[in-house]
N, C-alpha and C positions, 0 to 999 in steps of 0.2 A: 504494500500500500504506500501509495504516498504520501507527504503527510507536509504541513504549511503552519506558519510560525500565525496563531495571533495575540495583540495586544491590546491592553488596555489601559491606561494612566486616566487619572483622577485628578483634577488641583479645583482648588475653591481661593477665588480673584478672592481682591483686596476692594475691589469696590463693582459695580452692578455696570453690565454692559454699556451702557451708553454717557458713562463717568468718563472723565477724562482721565483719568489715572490709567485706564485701558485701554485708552484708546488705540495705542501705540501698539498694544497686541491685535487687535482687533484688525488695525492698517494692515498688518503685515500676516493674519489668519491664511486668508487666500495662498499668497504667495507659498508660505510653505505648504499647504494644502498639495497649492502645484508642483512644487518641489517635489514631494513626497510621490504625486503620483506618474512623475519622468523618471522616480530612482529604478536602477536596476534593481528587481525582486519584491516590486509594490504587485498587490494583488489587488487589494481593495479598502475602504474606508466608512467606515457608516456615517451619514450625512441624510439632512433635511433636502426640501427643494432649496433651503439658500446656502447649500452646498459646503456645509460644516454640520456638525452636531451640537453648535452651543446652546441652540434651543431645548436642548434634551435636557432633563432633571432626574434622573433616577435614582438620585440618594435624596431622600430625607424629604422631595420635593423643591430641593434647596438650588436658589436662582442664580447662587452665585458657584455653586458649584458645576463645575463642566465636565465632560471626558470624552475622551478618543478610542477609538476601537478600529481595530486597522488588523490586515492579515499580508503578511508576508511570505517569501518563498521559502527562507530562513535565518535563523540570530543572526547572520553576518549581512544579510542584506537590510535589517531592520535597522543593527547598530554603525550600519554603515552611512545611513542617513539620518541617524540621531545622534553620531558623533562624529562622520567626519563630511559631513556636507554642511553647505551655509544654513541646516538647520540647531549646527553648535554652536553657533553665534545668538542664534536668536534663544535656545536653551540657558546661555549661560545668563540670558536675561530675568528669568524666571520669577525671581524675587522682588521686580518691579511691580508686576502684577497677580502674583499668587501668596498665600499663606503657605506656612509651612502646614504640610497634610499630616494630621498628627496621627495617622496609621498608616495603614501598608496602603501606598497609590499606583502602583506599578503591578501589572501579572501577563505574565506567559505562558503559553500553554500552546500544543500541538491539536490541529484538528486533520480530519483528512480533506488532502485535494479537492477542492470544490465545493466545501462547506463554509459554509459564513458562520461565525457565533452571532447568538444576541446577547442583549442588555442584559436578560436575567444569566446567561450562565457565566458571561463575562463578570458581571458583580461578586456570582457564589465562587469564582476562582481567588477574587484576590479576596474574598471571606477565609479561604481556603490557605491564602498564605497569612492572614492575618493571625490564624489560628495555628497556623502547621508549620509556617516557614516554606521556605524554598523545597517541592518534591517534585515528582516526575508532573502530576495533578495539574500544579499551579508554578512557577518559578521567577526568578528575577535575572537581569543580567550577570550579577554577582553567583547566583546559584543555580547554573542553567542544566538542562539535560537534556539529551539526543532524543530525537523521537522513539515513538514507543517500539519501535522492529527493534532498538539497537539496546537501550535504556541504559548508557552510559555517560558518564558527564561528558558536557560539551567542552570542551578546549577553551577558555576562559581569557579570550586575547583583548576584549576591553573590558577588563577589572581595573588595567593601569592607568582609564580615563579618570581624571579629576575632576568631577563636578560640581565642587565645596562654594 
């Protein structure tokens, strides 16, 4: 079977969509949006008709809180645009417009070739690290693992990234 990387991060802004404290994320959404969908190993992205998902609320109902859900080919094509394309510039911004997420915001997980997750099983994953830590289930970049044919750890070449 084949099998494809998806993701999901979590952040809750520091002030409500149309504040200007955001706005400067909000400029530059699209752009990396496009970004993301010219990288080698982009598969797909969950998005509204206005072609993001910041409209979506699925924790808490909460309006300030956002997330992303995206599926890739594999960890190396994912971290390959989250750390070494012009979207680690706009990452290393982060703290302009987000709080710090006081639990687990990040999860990974293998689905097969030509599946999309949704919202709810995406959320019960990074419940899954929240609870369990990094496993084959749920993982992180720091705690990653092979798909499920191999179920060996994966090779851990951006752990050296700093993102403090």
């Amino acid at each position: 079977m084949d099998w494809h990387l998806a993701q999901l991060n979590v952040a809750r802004l520091l002030a409500p969509v149309d504040d200007p404290a955001t706005a400067d994320f909000y400029d530059n959404l699209e752009n990396m949006n496009s970004l993301a969908e010219r990288s080698p190993g982009y598969v797909w992205r969950l998005q509204t008709d206005e072609g993001d998902a910041t409209a979506l609320h699925p924790i808490d109902d909460d309006e300030l809180i956002i997330i992303n859900l995206t599926v890739w080919e594999d960890v190396k094509a994912l971290a390959d645009y989250v750390f070494r394309s012009d979207h680690a510039a706009f990452l290393r911004r982060r703290r302009e417009w987000f709080e710090r997420y006081g639990s687990a915001y990040l999860a990974l997980w293998w689905v097969p070739a030509g599946t999309l997750p949704t919202i709810d099983e995406a959320l019960a994953r990074l419940a899954h690290i929240e609870q369990h830590g990094p496993t084959p289930t749920a993982f992180t970049f720091a705690g990653r693992f092979a798909p499920p044919d191999d179920g060996s750890p994966v090779d851990a070449d951006v752990n050296d990234v700093c993102l403090a």
